[in-house]
C-alpha positions as CSV (number, residue, x, y, z in Angstrom):
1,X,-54.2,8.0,23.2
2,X,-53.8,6.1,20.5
3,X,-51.2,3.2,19.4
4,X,-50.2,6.0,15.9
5,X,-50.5,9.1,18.0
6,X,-48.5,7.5,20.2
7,X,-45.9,6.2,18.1
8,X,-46.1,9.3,16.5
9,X,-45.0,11.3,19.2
10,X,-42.2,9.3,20.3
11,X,-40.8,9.7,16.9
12,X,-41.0,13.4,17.4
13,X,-39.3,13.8,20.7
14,X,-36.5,11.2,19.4
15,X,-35.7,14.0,16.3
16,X,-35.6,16.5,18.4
17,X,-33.2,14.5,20.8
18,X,-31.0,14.0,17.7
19,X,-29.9,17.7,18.0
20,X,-27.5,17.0,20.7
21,X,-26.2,20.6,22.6
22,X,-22.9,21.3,22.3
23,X,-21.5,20.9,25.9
24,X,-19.3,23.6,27.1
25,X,-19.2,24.3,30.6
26,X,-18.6,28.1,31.7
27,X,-15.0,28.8,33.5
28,X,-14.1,29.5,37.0
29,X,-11.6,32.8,37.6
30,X,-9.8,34.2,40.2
31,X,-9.4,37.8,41.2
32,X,-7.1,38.0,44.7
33,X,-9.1,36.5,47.2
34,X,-12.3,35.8,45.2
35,X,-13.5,33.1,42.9
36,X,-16.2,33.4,40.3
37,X,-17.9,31.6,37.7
38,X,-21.4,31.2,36.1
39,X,-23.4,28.4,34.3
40,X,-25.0,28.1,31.1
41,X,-28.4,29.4,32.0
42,X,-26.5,32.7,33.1
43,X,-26.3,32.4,37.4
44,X,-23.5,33.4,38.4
45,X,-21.7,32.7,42.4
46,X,-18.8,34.7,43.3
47,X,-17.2,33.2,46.4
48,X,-14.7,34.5,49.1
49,X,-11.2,32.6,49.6
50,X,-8.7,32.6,52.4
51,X,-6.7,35.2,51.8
52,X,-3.4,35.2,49.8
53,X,-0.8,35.9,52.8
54,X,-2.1,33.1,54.6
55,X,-1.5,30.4,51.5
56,X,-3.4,27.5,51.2
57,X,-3.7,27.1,55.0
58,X,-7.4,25.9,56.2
59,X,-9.3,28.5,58.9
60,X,-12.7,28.1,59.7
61,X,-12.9,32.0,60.5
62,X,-12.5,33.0,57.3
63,X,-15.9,31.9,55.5
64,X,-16.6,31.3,52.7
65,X,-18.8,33.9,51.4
66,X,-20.9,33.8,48.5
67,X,-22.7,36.3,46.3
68,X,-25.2,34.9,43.7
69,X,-27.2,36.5,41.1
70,X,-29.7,35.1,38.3
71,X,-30.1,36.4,35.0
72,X,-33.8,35.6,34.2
73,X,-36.6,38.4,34.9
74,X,-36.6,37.2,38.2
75,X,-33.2,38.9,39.3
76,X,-32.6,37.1,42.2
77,X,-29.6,38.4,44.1
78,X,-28.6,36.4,47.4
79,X,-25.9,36.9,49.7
80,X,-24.8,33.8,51.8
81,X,-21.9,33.0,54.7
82,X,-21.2,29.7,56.8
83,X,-20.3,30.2,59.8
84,X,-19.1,27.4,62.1
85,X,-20.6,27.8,65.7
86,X,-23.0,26.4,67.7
87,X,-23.6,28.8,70.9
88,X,-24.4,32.4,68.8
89,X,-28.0,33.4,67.4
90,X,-27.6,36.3,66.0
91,X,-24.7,38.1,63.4
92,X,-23.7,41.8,63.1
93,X,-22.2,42.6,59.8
94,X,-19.7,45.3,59.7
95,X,-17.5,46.4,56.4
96,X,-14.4,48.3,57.5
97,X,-15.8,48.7,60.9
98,X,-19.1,50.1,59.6
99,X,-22.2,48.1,60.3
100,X,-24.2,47.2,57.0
101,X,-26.3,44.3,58.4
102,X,-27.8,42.6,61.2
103,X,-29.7,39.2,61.6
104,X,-30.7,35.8,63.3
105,X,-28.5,32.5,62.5
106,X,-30.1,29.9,61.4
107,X,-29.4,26.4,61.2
108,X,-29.2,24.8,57.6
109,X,-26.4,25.0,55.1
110,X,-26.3,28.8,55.0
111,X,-26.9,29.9,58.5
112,X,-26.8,33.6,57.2
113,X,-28.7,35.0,54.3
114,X,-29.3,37.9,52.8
115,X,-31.6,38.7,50.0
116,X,-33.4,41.0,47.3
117,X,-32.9,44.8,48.4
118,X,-31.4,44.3,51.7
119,X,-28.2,42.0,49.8
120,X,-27.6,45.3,47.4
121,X,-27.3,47.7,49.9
122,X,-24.7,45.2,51.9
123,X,-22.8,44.5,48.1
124,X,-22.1,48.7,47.9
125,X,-20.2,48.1,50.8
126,X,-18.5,45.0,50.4
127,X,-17.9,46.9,46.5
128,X,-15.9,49.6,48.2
129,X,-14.4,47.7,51.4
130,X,-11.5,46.0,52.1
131,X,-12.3,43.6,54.6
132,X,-15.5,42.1,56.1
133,X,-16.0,40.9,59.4
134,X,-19.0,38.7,61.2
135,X,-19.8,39.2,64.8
136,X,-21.8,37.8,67.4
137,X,-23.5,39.7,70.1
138,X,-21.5,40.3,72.5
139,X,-18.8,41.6,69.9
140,X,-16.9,38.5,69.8
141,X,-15.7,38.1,66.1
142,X,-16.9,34.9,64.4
143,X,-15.5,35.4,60.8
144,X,-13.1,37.4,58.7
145,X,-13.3,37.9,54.7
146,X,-11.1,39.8,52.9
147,X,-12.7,41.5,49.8
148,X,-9.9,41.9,48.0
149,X,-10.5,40.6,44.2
150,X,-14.7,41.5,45.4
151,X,-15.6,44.1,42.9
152,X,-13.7,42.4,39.8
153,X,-14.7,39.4,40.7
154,X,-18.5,41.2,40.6
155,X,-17.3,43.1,37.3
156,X,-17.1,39.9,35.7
157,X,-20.6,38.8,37.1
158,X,-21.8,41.5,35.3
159,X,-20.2,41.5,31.8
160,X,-21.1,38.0,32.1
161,X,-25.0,38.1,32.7
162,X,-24.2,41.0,30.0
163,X,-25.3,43.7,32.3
164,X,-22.2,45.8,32.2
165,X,-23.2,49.6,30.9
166,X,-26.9,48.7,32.1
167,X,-28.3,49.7,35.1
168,X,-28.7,46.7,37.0
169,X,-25.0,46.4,36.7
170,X,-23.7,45.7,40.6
171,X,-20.1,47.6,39.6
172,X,-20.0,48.2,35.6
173,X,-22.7,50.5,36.0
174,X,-24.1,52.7,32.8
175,X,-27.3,54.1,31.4
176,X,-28.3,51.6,29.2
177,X,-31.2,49.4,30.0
178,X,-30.9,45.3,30.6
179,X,-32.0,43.1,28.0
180,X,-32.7,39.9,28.9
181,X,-30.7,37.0,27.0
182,X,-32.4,33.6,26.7
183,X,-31.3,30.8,29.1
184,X,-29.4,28.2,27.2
185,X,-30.9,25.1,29.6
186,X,-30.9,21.9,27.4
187,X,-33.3,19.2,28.1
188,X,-31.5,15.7,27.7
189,X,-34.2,13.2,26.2
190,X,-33.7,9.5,28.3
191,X,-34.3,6.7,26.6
192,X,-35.4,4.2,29.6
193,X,-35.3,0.4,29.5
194,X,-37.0,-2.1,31.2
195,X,-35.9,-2.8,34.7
196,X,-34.1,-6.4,35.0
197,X,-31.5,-7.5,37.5
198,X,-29.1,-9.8,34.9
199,X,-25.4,-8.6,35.6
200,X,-22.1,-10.1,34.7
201,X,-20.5,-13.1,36.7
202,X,-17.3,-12.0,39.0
203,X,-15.4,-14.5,36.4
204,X,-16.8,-12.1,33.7
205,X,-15.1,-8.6,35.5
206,X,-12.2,-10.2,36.7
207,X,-10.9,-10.9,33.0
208,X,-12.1,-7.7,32.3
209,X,-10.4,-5.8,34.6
210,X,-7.1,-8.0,33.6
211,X,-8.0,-6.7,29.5
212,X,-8.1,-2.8,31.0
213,X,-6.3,0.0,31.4
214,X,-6.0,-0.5,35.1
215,X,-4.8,-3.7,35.3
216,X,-1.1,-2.6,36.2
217,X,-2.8,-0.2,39.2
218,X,-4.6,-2.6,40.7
219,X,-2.8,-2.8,44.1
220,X,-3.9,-3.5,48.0
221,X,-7.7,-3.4,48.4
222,X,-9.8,-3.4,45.0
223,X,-13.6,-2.9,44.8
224,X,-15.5,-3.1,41.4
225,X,-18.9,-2.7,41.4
226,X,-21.6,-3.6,39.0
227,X,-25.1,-1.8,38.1
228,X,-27.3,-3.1,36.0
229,X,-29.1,-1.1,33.1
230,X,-32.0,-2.8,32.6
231,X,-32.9,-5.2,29.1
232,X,-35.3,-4.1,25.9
233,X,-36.0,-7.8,24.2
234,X,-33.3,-10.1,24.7
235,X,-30.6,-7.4,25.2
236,X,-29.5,-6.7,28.5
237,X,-27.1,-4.4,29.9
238,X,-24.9,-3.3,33.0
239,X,-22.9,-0.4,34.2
240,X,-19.0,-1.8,35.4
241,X,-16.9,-0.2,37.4
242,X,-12.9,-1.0,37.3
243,X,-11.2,-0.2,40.0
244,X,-8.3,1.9,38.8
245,X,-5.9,2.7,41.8
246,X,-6.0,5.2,44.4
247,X,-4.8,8.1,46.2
248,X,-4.6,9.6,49.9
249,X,-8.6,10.7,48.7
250,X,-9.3,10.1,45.0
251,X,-9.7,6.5,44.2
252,X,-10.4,5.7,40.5
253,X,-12.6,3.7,38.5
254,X,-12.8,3.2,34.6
255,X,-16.5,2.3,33.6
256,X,-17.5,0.3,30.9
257,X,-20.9,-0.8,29.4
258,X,-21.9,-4.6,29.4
259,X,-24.0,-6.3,27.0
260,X,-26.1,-9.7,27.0
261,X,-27.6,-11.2,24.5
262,X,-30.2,-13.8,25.7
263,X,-29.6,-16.6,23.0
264,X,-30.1,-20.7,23.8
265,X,-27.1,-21.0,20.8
266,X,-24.8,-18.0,22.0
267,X,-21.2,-19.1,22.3
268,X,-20.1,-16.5,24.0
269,X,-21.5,-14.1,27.2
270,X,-21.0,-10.2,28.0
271,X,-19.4,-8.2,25.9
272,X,-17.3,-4.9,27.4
273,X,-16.9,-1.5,25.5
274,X,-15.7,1.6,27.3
275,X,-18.5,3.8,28.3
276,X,-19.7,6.8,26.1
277,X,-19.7,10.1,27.6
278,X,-21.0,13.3,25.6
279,X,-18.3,15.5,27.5
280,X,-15.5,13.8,28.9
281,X,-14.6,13.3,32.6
282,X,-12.7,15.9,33.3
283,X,-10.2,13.5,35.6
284,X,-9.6,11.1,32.8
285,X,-8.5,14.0,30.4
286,X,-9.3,14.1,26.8
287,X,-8.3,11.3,24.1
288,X,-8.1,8.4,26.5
289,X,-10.9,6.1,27.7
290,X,-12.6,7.8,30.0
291,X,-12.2,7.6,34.0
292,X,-13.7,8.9,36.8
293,X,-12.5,9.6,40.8
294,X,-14.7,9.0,43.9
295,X,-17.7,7.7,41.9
296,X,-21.5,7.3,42.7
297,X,-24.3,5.4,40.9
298,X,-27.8,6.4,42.0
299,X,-30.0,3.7,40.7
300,X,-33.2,5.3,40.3
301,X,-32.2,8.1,38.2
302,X,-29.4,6.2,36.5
303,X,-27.1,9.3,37.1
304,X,-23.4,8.8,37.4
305,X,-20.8,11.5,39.6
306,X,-17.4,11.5,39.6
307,X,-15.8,13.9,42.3
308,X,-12.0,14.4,42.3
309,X,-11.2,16.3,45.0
310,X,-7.8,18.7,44.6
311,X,-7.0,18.2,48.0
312,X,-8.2,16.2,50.7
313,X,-10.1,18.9,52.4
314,X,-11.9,19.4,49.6
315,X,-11.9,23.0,49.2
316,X,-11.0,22.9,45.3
317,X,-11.9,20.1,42.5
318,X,-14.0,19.2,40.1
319,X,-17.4,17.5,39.9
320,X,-19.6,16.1,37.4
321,X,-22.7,14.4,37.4
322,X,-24.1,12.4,34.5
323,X,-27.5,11.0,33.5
324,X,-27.6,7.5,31.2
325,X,-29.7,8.7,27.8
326,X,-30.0,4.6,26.5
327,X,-26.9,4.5,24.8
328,X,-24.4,7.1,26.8
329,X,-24.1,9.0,29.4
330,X,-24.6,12.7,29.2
331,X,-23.2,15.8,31.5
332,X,-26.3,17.4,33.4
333,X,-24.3,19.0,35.9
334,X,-20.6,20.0,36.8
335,X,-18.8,22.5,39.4
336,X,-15.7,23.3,40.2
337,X,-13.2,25.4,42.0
338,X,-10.2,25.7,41.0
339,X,-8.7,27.5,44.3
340,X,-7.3,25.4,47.4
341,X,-7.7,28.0,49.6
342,X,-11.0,26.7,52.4
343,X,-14.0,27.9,49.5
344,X,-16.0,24.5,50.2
345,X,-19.0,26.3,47.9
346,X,-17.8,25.4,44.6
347,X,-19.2,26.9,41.6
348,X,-21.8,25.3,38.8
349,X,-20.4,25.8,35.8
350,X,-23.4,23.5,33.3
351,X,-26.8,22.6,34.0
352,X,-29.2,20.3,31.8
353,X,-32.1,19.2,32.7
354,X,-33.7,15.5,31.7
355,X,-36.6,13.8,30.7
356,X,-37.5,10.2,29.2
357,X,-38.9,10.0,26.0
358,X,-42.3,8.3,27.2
359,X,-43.3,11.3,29.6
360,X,-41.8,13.6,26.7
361,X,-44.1,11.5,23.8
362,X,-47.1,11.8,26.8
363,X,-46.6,15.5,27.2
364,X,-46.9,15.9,23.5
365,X,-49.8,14.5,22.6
């Protein structure tokens, strides 16, 4: 290729970068003892709770169990259920006491699943039951799940996907046909610096942390962490993490963005802004610097997760995960469930996918 074409095409991809998605995550709801929510590319998860009358009590017999279902031509429709034992190979599946389904266990996340045909013929039943229940061979019972809140929370899967008065509708059925809608997946363009290993001193993020918002949590046993971004020229930069105080199971951190300027006749070293986020951390709330719980920094994708948990068991929270774009980070993925009642399968709630500008500019041309 050459050096115009090239230059040519990373001009291209950096307009069309410049039309940043608006970032609105989908919601979670709660119908009885169900939870359900779907992303913006239209999949949807519906998952079982412990039931009401036993409160926010934690029983490994009682799921979770999940429904999900695409909205793309390919229609996939999957049922799934963890089950926690070791010494059974095999699951009857019975709604009210009728049998629906039968199978082997597996081992893997979802030890049972159930899929295409097979999982709509098991959803009638679970549609019109009250109460589904997981046994072994012998007839030994090794989970309950109430479906009560099943079919509205499966209503709501449909008039989301918009299939409600179609006939792929799982409950809102009609006559009408499906039209497919178009998956609303951005693609977040990165914008990748060279690899370098200049961070700030530990004199550097101590006054730092003393300038911050956390300076007045900053009790017992602190850890701030430092990750650096690379350099383009003589700029470099670094990811910093304040330790902000901590819970029982949430510990936080405020992060900020370094920058170096390699000068002989600088009078002055790193320089600290809060970092940029293009939706904010939902922990820190909105029109404060931003802060994140129970954060991870994977270095090789330069993505950035914050995970505040709503309890310790961590049946119900929030999650996001962030890639760095250059100059902020941006939201690629985020879950949630907003339930404390033993549904470890939270729900996605935003996708994006990501790309740097180089492979994009390649790709191009």
């Amino acid at each position: 290729m050459s050096p115009i074409s090239f230059i040519a095409g990373i001009f291209a991809t950096l307009a069309a970068a410049t039309a940043t998605p608006v970032v609105q995550p989908g919601e979670v709801a709660s119908f009885k003892d169900w939870a359900v929510g779907c992303d913006n590319g239209g999949v949807c998860r519906a998952v079982s709770l412990i039931p009401e009358e036993l409160g926010t009590t934690f029983d490994d017999k009682h799921g979770p169990l999940s429904i999900i279902r695409t909205a793309g031509s390919d229609d996939i429709l999957r049922i799934r259920a963890t089950v926690h034992t070791d010494d059974v190979d095999r699951y009857r599946m019975l709604v009210d006491g009728r049998l629906v389904d039968t199978g082997p266990i597996v081992l893997g996340d979802y030890p049972i699943e159930i899929v295409g045909e097979d999982a709509k013929k098991v959803l009638q039943a679970i549609i019109k039951g009250s109460a589904l229940v997981l046994q072994g061979p012998g007839g030994n019972t090794i989970s309950e799940i109430s479906l009560a809140g099943s079919s509205a929370a499966l209503r709501y899967m449909d008039q989301k996907q918009g299939r409600a008065g179609t006939t792929t509708a799982l409950v809102a059925k009609g006559s009408r046909a499906f039209q497919l809608g178009q998956p609303d997946i951005p693609t977040v363009m990165i914008d990748r610096w060279e690899a370098a290993d200049l961070e700030p001193e530990i004199a550097d993020i101590v006054a730092l942390a003393e300038q911050s918002r956390c300076r007045d949590d900053r009790f017992g046993v602190v850890e701030d962490q430092v990750f650096p971004l690379g350099k383009r020229g003589d700029r470099f930069r670094a990811l910093v993490l304040i330790s902000c105080g901590a819970g029982a199971y949430n510990f936080s951190s405020a992060p900020y963005i370094g920058e170096y300027v390699e000068n002989p006749r600088a009078t002055s070293g790193w320089t600290f802004t809060p970092a940029q986020f293009d939706r904010q951390p939902s922990w820190g709330g909105e029109g404060t610097d931003p802060l994140l719980v129970n954060a991870g920094w994977d270095d090789q994708n330069q993505t950035l997760s914050s995970y505040g948990k709503g309890r310790g068991l961590g049946d119900c929270g929030k999650a996001e995960n962030y890639v760095w774009d250059g100059n902020r980070f941006r939201l690629v993925e985020a879950s949630a469930m907003t339930e404390c009642r033993g549904a470890h399968e939270w729900i996605t709630i935003w996708r994006a996918n990501y790309r740097t500008l180089e492979k994009a500019a390649r790709e191009a041309n």
